[in-house]
DRENFIKE-289082 format. One record per atom (N, C-alpha, C): x, y, z. Coordinates in steps of 0.05 Angstrom, whole numbers, padded with zeros to 5 digits, always signed. Each point is the difference from the previous one (the first is absolute). Layout:
XYZ...
end
This chain:
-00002+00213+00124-00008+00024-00015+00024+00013-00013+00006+00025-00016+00010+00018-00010+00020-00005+00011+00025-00007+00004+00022+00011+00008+00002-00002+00027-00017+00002+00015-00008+00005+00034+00004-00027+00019+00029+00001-00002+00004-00025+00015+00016+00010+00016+00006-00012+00018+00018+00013+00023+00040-00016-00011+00020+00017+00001+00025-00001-00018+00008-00021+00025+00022-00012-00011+00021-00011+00019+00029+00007-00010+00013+00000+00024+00032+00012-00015+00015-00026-00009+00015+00009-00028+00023-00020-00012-00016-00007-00015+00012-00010-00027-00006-00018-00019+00010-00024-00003-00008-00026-00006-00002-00016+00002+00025-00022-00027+00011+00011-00019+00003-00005-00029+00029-00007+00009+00020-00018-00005+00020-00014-00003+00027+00032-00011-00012+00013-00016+00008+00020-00019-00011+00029+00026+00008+00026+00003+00005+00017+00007-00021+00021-00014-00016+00008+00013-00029+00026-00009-00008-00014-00037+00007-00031-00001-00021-00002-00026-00026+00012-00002-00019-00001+00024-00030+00003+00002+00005+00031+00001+00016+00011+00010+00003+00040+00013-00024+00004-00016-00015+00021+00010-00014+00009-00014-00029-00013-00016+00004-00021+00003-00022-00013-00017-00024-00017+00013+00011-00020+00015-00011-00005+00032+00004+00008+00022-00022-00005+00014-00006+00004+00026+00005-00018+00019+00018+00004+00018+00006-00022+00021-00030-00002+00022-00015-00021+00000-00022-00002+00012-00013-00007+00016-00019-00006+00020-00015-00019+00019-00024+00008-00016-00012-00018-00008-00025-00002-00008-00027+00001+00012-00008+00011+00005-00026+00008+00015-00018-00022+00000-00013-00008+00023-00014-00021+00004-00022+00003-00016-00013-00011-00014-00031-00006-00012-00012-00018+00017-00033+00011+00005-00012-00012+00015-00031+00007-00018-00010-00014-00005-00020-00004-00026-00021+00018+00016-00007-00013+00029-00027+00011+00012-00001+00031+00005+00025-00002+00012+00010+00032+00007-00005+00027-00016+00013-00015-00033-00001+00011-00013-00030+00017-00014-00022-00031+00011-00021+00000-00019-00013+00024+00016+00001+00009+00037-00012+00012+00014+00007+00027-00003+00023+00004-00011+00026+00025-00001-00013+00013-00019-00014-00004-00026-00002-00001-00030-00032+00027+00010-00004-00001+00017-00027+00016+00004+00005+00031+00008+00031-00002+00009+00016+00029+00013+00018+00005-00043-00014-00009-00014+00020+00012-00029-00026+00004-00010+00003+00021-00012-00023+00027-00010-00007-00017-00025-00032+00010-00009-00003-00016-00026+00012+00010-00024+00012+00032-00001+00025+00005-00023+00020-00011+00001+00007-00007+00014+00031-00012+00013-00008-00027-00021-00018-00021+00010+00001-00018-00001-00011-00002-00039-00015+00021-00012-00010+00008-00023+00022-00001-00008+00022+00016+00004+00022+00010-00019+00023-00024-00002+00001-00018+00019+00023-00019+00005-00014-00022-00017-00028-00002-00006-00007-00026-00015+00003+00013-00033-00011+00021-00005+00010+00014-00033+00036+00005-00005+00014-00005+00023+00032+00000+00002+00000-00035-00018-00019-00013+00026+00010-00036+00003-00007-00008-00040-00019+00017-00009-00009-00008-00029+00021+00003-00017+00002+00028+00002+00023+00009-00020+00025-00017-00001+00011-00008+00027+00023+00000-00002-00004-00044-00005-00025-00008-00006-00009-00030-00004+00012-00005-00026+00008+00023-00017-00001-00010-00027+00024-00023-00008+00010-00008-00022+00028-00017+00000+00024+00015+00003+00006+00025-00015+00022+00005+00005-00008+00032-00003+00025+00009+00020+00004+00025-00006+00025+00013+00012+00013+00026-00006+00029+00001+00010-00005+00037+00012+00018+00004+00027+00001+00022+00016+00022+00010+00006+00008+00025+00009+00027+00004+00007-00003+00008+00031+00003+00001+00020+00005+00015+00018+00032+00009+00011-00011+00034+00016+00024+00006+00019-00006+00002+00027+00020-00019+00022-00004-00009+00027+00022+00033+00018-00012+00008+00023+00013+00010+00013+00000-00016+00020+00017+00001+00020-00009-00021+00028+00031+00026+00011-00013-00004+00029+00001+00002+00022+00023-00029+00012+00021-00003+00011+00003-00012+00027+00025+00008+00021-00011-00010+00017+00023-00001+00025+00032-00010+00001+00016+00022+00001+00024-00004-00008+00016-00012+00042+00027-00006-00012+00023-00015+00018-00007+00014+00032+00000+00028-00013-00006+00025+00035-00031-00002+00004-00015-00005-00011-00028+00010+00003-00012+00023-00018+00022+00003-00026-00014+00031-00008-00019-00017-00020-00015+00011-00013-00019+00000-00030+00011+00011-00019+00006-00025-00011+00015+00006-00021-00025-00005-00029+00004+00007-00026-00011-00012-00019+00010+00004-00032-00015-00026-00017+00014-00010-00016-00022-00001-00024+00010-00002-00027-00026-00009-00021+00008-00012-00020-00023+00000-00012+00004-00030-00026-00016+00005-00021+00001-00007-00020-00011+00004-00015-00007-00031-00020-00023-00016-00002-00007-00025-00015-00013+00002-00032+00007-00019-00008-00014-00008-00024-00010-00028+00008-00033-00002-00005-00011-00021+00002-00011-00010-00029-00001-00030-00006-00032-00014-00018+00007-00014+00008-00024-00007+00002-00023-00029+00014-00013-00015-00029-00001-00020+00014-00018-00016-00029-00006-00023+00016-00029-00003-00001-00022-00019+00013+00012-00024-00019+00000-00032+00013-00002+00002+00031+00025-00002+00025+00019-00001-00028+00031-00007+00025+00026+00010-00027-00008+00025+00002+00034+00022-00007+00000+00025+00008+00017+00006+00011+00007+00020+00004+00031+00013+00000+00010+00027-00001+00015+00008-00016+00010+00030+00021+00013+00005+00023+00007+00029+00004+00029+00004-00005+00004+00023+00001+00022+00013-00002+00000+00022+00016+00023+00003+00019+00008+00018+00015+00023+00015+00000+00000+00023+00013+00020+00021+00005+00001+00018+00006+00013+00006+00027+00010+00017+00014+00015+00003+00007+00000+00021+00030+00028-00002+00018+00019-00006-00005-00011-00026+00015+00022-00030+00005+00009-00014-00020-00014+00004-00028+00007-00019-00013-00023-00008-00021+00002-00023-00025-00019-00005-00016-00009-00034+00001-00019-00012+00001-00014-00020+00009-00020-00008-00025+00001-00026-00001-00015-00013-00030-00020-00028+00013-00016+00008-00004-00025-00032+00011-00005-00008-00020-00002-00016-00005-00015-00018-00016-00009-00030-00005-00020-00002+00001-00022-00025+00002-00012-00006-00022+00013-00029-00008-00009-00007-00028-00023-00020+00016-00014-00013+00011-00017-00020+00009+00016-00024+00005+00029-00004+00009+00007-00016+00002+00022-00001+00028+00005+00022-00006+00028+00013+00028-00005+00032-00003+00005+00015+00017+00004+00025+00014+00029+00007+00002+00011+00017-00016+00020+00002+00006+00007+00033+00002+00012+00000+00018+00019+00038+00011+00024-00005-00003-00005+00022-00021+00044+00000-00004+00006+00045+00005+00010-00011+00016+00024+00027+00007+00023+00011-00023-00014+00018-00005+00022+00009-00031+00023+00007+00009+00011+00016+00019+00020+00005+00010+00010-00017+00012-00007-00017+00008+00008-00022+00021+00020-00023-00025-00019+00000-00021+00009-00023-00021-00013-00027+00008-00018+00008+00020-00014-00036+00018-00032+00000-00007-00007-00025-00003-00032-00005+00009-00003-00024+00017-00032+00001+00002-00001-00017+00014-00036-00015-00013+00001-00028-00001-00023-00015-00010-00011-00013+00019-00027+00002-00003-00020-00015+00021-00020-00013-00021+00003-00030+00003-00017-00012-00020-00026-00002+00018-00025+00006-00024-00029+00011+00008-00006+00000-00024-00023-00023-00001-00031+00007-00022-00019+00009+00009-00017+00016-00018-00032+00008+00011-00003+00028-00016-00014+00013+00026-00007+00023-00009+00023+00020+00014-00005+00031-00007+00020+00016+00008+00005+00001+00039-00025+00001-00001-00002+00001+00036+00013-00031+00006-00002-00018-00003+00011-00024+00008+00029+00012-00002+00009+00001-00017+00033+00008-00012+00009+00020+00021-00018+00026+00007+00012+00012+00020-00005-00004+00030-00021-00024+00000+00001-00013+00036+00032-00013-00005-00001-00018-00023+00028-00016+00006+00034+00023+00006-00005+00019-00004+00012+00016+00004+00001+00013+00030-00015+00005-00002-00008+00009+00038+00007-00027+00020-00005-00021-00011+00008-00022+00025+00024-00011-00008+00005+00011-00020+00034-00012-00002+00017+00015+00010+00000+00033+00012+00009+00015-00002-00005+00020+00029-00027-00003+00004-00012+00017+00013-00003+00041-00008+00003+00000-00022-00009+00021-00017-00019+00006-00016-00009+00018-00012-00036+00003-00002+00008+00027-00027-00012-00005-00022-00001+00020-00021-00015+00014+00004-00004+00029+00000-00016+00025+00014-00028-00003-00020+00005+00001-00026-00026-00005-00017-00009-00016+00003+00001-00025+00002-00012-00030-00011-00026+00000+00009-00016+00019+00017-00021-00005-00004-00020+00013-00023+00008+00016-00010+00008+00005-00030-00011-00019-00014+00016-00018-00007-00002-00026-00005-00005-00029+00002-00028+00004+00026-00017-00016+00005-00017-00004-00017-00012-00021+00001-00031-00011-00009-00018+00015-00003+00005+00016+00029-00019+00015+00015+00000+00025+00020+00017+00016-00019+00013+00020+00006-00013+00022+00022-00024+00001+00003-00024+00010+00016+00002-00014+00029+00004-00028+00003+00004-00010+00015+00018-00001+00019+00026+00002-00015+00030-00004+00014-00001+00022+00008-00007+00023-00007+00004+00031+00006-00011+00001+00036-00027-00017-00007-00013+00001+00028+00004-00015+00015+00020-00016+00001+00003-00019+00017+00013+00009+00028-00013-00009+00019+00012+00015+00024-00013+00030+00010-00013+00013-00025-00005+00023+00011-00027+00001+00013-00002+00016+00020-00018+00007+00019-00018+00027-00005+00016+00015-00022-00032+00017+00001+00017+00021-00023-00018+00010-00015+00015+00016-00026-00029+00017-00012+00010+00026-00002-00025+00021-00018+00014+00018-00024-00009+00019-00009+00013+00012-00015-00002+00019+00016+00028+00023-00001+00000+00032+00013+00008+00015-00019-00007-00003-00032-00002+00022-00015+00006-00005-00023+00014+00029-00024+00003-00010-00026+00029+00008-00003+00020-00008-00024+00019+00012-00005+00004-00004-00029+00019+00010-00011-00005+00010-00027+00043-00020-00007+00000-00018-00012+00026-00013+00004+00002-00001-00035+00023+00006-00013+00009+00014-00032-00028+00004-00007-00015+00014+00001-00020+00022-00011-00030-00019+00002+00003-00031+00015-00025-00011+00001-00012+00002+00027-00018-00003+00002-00021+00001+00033+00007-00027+00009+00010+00010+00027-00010-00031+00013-00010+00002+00028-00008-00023+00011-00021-00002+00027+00027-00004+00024+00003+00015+00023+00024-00005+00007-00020-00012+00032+00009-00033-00001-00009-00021+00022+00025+00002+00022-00017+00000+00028+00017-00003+00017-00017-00031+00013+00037-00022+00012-00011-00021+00012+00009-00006+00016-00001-00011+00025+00010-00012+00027-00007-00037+00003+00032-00017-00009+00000-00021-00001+00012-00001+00033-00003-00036+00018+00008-00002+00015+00033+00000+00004+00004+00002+00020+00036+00010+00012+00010+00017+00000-00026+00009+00004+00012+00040-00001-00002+00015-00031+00013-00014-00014-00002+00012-00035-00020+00012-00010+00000+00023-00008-00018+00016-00015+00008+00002-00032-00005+00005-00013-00002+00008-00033-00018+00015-00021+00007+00011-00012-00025+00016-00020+00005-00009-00032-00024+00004-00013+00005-00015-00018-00023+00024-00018+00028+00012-00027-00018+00016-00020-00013-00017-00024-00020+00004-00002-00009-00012-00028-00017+00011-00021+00002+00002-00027-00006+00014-00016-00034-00004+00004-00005+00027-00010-00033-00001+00005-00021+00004-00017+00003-00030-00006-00011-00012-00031-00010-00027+00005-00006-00015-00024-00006-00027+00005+00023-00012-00004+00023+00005-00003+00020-00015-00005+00009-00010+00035+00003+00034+00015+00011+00001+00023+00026-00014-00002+00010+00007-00014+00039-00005+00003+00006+00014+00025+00019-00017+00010+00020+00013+00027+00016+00014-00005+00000+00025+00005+00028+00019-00014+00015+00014+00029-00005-00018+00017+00023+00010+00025-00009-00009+00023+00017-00010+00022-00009-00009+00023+00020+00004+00022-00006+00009+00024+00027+00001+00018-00011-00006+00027+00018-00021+00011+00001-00023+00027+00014+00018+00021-00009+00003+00026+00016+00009+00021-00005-00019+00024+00022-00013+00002+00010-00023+00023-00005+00026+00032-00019-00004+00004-00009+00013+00034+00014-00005+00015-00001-00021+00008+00020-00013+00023+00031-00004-00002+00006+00011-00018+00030-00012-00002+00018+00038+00002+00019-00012+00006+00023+00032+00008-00010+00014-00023+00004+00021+00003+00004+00023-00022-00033+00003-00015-00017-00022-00001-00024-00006-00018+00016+00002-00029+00012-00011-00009+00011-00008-00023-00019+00002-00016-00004+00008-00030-00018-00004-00024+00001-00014-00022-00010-00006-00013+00008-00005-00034-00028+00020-00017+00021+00003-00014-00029+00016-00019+00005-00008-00030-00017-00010-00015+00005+00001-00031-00015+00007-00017+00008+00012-00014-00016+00015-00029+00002-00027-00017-00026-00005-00012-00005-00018-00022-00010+00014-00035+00011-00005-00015-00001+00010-00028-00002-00017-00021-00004+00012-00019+00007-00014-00034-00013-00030-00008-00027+00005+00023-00012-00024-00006-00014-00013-00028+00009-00027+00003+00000-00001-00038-00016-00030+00003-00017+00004-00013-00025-00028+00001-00007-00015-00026+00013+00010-00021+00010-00003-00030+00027-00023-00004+00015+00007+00023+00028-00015+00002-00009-00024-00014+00028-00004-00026-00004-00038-00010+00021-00004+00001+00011-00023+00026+00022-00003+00017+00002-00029-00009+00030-00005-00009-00003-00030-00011+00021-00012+00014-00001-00028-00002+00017-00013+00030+00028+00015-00005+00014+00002-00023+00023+00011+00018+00006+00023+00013-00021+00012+00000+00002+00023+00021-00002-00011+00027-00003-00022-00002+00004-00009+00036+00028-00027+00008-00006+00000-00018+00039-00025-00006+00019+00024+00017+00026-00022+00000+00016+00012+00020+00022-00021-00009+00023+00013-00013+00022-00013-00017+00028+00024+00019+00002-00021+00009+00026+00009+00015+00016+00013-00015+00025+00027+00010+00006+00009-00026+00031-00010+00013+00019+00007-00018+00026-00024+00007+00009+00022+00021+00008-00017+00025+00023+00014+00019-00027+00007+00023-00021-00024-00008-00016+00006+00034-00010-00026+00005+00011+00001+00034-00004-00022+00019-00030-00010+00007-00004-00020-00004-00020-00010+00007+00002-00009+00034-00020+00018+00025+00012-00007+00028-00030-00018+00016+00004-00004+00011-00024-00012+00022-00008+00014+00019-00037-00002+00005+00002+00019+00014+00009-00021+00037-00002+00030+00020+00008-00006+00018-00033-00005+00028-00002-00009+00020-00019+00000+00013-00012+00030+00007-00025-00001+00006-00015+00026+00009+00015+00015+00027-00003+00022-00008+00005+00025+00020-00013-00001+00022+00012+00014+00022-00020+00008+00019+00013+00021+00016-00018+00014+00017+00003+00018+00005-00027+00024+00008-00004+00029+00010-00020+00015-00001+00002+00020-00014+00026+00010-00008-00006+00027-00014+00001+00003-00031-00005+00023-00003-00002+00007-00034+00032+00001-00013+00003-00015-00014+00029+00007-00025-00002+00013-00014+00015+00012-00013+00014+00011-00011-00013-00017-00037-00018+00015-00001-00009-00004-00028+00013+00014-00020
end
């Protein structure tokens, strides 16, 4: 679902905080089809109304978003510390995609032409390529098992965006309205398994765009968060391959990545 994975500490990348901020160090929540199918009777029929007029909208070929990430985590002593980011996304059905990051830590460039995945660290002067055809979700599993890191949107950028959201979760209603830059939206609360909770705002229309969602890790020190405001959604975007090319610029290393992380706690996003 959403972001709602449980973190693991360290990153994984040959290169030094390439991912900071952009992925999620992860364990992936078990899917269990039956479980799921019995679970699906504890999520309200708005819940489940509003996540399929989300799964439409967001079906179309292309469209481009910005979000800003706050997160929450557990620093060296145990304090709570936190950090943010700010992305540029487009997508284009069925295999490109295109972010741009920056914060904190630093500025971060993805990009997936349908052929390789590649993250290059602007400060760093490094990337790194993972050859992968398909669709976008294929591109970012190959990423996750090369790495053991997890992009906070990508379900976003499912097939089946309705779907991924609910995956895992055990029971979800709406508890009210909120009003996010001057539009209404339905503000959903959900409880996926491993403790993880999340809420999820969405405009309250037929479009139902996601304009904000925030994850709180239960079980883990501090209950760590992430919260992100989503904006500037653009469904008009005409995004042409080289907006997803990736031409090394002179004076940066091409590195390999390194084996998956492990660990229990939240990093330092």
């Amino acid at each position: 679902m959403l972001s709602a994975k449980i973190a693991k500490a360290g990153f994984v990348l040959a290169l030094p905080c390439l991912v900071a901020g952009f992925f999620l160090a992860v364990i992936a929540p078990a899917r269990a089809d039956n479980a799921d199918n019995q679970q699906r009777s504890a999520i309200s029929e708005e819940a489940t109304a509003a996540l399929a007029r989300m799964s439409k909208t967001l079906a179309t070929k292309q469209f481009s978003f910005e979000a800003r990430t706050f997160r929450s985590y557990v620093g060296a002593n145990g304090e709570l510390l936190h950090i943010a980011h700010t992305l540029g996304t487009i997508f284009r059905r069925p295999d490109r995609l295109s972010v741009d990051v920056t914060g904190d830590d630093g500025s971060i460039k993805l990009r997936y032409d349908g052929n390789a995945i590649v993250i290059y660290g602007i400060e760093q002067k490094q990337y790194a390529s993972i050859p992968v055809s398909g669709s976008i979700d294929k591109a970012l599993d190959a990423v996750e098992e090369r790495t053991g890191t997890d992009f906070p949107l990508a379900d976003l950028l499912s097939d089946d965006p309705g779907e991924s959201v609910l995956a895992g979760v055990t029971s979800g209603t709406q508890v009210g309205m909120s009003t996010i830059d001057d539009l209404p939206c339905r503000h959903f609360y959900f409880v996926q398994a491993r403790d993880i909770e999340f809420e999820l705002w969405l405009e309250d229309n037929e479009q139902s765009v996601p304009r904000r969602f925030a994850v709180t890790y239960r079980s883990l020190p501090g209950r760590p968060i992430l919260i992100a405001e989503l904006s500037n959604w653009d469904f008009s975007v005409d995004a042409s391959d080289s907006d997803f090319d990736f031409d090394p610029p002179v004076g940066v290393t091409k590195v390999e990545l390194a084996s998956k992380a492990t660990g229990t706690s939240v990093p330092r996003q």
